[in-house]
C-alpha positions as CSV (number, residue, x, y, z in Angstrom):
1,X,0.0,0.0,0.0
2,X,1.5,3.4,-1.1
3,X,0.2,6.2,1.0
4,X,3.5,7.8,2.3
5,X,3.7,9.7,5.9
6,X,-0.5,9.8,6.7
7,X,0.2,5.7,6.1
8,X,-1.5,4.4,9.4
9,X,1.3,1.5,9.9
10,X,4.0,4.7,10.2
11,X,2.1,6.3,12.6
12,X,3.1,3.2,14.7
13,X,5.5,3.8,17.4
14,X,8.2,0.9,17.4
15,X,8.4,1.2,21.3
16,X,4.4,0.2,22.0
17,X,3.8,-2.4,24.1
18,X,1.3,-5.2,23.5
19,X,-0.8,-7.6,25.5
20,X,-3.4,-9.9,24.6
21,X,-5.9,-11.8,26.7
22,X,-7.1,-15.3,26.0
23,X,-10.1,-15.3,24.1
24,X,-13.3,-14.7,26.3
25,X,-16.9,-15.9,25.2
26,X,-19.2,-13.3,25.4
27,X,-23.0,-13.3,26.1
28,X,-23.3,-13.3,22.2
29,X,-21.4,-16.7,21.9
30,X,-18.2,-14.5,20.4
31,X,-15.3,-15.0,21.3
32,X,-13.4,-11.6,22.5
33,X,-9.6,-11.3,22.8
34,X,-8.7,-7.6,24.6
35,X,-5.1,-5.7,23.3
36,X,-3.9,-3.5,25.4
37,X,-1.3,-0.9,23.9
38,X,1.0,0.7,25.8
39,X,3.8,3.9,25.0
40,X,5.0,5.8,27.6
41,X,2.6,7.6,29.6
42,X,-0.5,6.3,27.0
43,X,-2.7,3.4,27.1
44,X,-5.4,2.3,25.0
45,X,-7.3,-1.3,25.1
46,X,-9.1,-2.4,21.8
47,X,-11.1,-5.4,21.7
48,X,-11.2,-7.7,18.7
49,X,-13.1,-8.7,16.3
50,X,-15.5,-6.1,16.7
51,X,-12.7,-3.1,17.3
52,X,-14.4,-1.4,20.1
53,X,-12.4,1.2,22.3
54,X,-12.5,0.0,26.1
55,X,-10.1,2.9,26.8
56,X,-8.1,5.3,25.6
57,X,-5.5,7.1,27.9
58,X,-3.6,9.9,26.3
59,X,-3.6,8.1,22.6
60,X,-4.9,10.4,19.9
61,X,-7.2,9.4,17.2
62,X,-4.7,9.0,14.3
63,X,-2.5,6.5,16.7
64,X,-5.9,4.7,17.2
65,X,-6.7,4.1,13.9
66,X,-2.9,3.1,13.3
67,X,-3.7,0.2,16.2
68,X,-6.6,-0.7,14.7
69,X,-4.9,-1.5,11.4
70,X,-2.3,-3.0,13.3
71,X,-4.7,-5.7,14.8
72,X,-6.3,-6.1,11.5
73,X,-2.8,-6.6,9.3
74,X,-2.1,-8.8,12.2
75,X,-5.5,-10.5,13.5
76,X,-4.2,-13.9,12.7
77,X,-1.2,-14.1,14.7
78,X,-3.1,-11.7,17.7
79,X,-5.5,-14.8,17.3
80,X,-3.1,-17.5,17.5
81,X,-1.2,-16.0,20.4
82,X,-4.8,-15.6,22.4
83,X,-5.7,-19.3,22.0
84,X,-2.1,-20.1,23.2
85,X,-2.9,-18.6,26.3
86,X,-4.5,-20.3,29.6
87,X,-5.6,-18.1,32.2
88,X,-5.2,-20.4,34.8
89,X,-1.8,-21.5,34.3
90,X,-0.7,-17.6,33.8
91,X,-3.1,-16.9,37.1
92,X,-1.1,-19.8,39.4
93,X,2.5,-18.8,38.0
């Protein structure tokens, strides 16, 4: 994709952190996996598939949308790494 500096993937600070929670069943019968991003002094929690905002802490709306494309260029492997994940292993360790 050719779309120079406004590009969301280069508004995407090499230093962000990333977590992922296991995937949690909602009421609908989908599963949810929560990212949390964080950079410094900002924080921002997304979940996936549907790309809601749970929070936002000091992100701003261009550095959103560059997580959000993030997650989708990378929804497989955020996807693969949730099922990899079991809560209560990672809760008793």
């Amino acid at each position: 994709m050719q779309c120079g500096k406004e590009c969301p993937e280069t508004l995407m600070n090499e230093n962000i952190k990333m977590s992922v929670s296991s995937l949690i069943k909602q009421k609908e019968n989908e599963d949810t996996i929560y990212i949390t991003f964080t950079d410094n002094e900002k924080q921002a929690e997304i979940s996936f598939p549907s790309y809601k905002i749970i929070s936002n802490n000091n992100f701003s709306e261009k550095e959103i949308s560059a997580l959000k494309f993030y997650i989708d260029a990378n929804k497989e492997t955020i996807t693969k790494m949730a099922k990899q994940i079991n809560p209560l292993k990672a809760f008793l360790s």
